[in-house]
C-alpha positions, 0 to 999 in steps of 0.5 A: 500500500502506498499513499501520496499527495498530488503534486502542485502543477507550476504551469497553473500558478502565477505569482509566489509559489505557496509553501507546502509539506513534503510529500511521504510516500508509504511502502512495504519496500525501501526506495531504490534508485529508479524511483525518479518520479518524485519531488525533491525532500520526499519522504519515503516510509518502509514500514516493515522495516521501519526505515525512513528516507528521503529523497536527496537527489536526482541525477539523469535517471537515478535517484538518491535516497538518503536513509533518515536514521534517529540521532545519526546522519545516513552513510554519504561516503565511504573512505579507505587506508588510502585513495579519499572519500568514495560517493556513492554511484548511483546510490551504491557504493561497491565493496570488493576484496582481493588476494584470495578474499571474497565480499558476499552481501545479503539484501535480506539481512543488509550485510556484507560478509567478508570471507575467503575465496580459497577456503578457510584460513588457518587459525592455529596449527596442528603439531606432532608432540608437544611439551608445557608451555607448549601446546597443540593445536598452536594458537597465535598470540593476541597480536595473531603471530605464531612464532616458528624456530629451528631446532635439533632432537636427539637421535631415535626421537622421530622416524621421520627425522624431521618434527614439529614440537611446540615447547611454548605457547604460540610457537612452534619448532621445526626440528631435525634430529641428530646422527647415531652410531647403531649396529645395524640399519634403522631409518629412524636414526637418520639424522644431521653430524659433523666429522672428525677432522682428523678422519675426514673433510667436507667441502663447502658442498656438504661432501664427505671424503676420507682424511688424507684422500684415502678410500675405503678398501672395497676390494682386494686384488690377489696374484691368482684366481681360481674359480669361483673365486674372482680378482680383485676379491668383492667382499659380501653383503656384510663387508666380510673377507674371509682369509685362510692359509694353504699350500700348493705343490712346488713350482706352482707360485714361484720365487716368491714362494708365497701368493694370495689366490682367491678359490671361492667367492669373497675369500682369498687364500695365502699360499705357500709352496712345498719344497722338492728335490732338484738336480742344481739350485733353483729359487722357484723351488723353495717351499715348506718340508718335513724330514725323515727321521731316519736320516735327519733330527729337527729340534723345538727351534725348527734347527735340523741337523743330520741323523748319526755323526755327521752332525755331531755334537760334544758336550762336557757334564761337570755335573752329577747328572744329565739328559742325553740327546740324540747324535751328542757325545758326552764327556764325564768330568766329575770327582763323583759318578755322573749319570747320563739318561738316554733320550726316550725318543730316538730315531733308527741310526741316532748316534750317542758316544760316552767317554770318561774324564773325572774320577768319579766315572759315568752311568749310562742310564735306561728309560721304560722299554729300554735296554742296551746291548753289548755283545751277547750281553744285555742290560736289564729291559726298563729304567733299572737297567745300566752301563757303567764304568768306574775308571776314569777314562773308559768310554762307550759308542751306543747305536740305536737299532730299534727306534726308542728301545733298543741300543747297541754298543759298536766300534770295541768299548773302551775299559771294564763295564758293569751291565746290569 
């Protein structure tokens, strides 16, 4: 319902113009800008609302209507951070947002509502642990500020290596941890170091190389490869090289005597050749040996020596008592008897001579098993059994002729002898 007075006709009136009221006009709607058809100073009533306007200006095909507000003065302008008081256009003034912001207006309700064009925007942060002060979510500070540092964690502390940890109100730390030493592999160890200088350099690129320009061995050459076994020697997933010792036949390595071969996978072998018999001297054909008994002694210190006399040795017994050994000779020199055991081992052919000095005599003395033979005569078998002589100067050559057991006195003894 709306309701009007007719307005006054200009053309129809000669002489002052009679003061009059406005005209009001009476709506269930607010004025818009294409109600042009008015007087100046109209009022317009929307008494839904209620609202009162007035009719301020008519610009070509707008009209300007001012709202009448009780105790206030209506909005003419409006004025920004910069640019100066913006008019209306046409009885609007438009509002519009940038950078990821949206202006959405509401005539119903005669709002405006600023909001995001892309989504909502953050007002806290979710972080992976936190300690007191801390807190999560993080929120920002009355100022709207979220602090956010660096930091390091100790090693084990995430499996992500890197975390954020709030440690205290509206802040959060982007942390990474640090290197450990673990005896196997374990990604949640990974982590920042540094290195020993005295091992290692790193260049300005973050490279690590050994101290000195070394490499690490990754391989092992060797002077031969059998296979399955490969030159340069790889070592195994677990960095393993396995060495062993061995011996090969003579001629095979040469004068070197001794070579690294790798037989097998991952393993490599020092060699040593065995000697052999050769007609002249040759190098190449030096090697490890053993020797026959028959025919050579070795004692504890490797020091070989040939069996019977040839490499015979005389000894001189002052004392009251001594070990014979194989291929020695002994010469009694006591005032009192000197007893002289026979070695409990000695090989077929071994060579053992006695001969007397001092005054005291000797005693040639058994071991369990043993006898001794002198013509058709014999000692008594075992550790009772003996040769003696108590001149001074009488002497005996014994020869083994049962390895360990058996020995036979040759070449004439020399005096009066006591077998027993």
């Amino acid at each position: 319902m709306s309701s009007t007075l007719a307005p006054q006709n200009p053309l129809s009136y000669m002489g002052v113009k009679p003061p009059r009221p406005p005209n009001v006009i009476q709506d269930d709607r607010a004025p818009t800008n294409l109600d042009t058809n008015y007087d100046i100073g109209t009022i317009w009533v929307f008494y839904t609302m209620p609202q009162v306007y007035i009719l301020a200006q008519l610009v070509g095909n707008n009209a300007i209507w001012l709202p009448i507000n009780a105790g206030s003065v209506g909005v003419s302008s409006l004025t920004g951070n910069s640019g100066g008081a913006v008019p209306p256009t046409a009885g609007n003034i438009n509002i519009l947002a940038t950078d990821g912001l949206t202006v959405v207006g509401n005539p119903g309700t005669s709002t405006l509502t600023i909001q995001s064009s892309i989504g909502q925007l953050a007002s806290n942060f979710n972080v992976d642990a936190n300690t007191g002060p801390g807190t999560d979510p993080v929120v920002p500070n009355s100022s709207g500020t979220v602090q956010i540092t660096a930091g390091q964690a100790v090693s084990g502390t995430t499996a992500n290596v890197i975390r954020t940890i709030s440690l205290a109100a509206n802040q959060f730390t982007i942390q990474i941890q640090r290197a450990a030493a673990v005896a196997a592999t374990d990604a949640a160890q990974n982590g920042v170091a540094h290195f020993n200088s005295a091992q290692f350099t790193v260049d300005a690129n973050g490279f690590v190389g050994l101290a000195g320009g070394g490499q690490a061995i990754d391989s092992i050459g060797v002077d031969n490869a059998d296979g399955p076994g490969t030159n340069p020697v790889l070592p195994t997933m677990d960095g393993l090289v396995t060495i062993t010792g061995a011996q090969v036949a003579a001629g095979v390595v040469g004068t070197n005597v001794v070579r690294t071969s790798s037989l097998a996978a991952s393993t490599l072998t020092i060699e040593i050749q065995r000697s052999s018999a050769q007609a002249a001297s040759t190098v190449g054909s030096n090697g490890v040996c053993h020797f026959s008994s028959v025919n050579f002694t070795v004692d504890a210190n490797g020091f070989v020596q040939l069996a019977g006399v040839a490499g015979f040795v005389w000894n001189e017994v002052t004392l009251g008592a001594a070990n014979m050994a194989a291929n020695n000779g002994y010469v009694s020199n006591n005032a009192g008897l000197v007893t002289l055991t026979l070695p409990a081992l000695a090989a077929f052919g071994t060579v053992i001579r006695v001969a007397g000095k001092g005054a005291g005599g000797w005693l040639i003395a058994q071991n369990a098993g043993q006898n001794i033979q002198v013509g058709n005569v014999s000692s008594t078998i075992g550790a009772g059994g003996s040769v003696a002589s108590t001149n001074q100067f009488d002497a005996i050559e014994l020869l083994c002729t049962t390895a360990n057991t058996t020995w036979t006195a040759i070449n004439n003894p020399v005096g009066a002898l006591n077998i027993t």
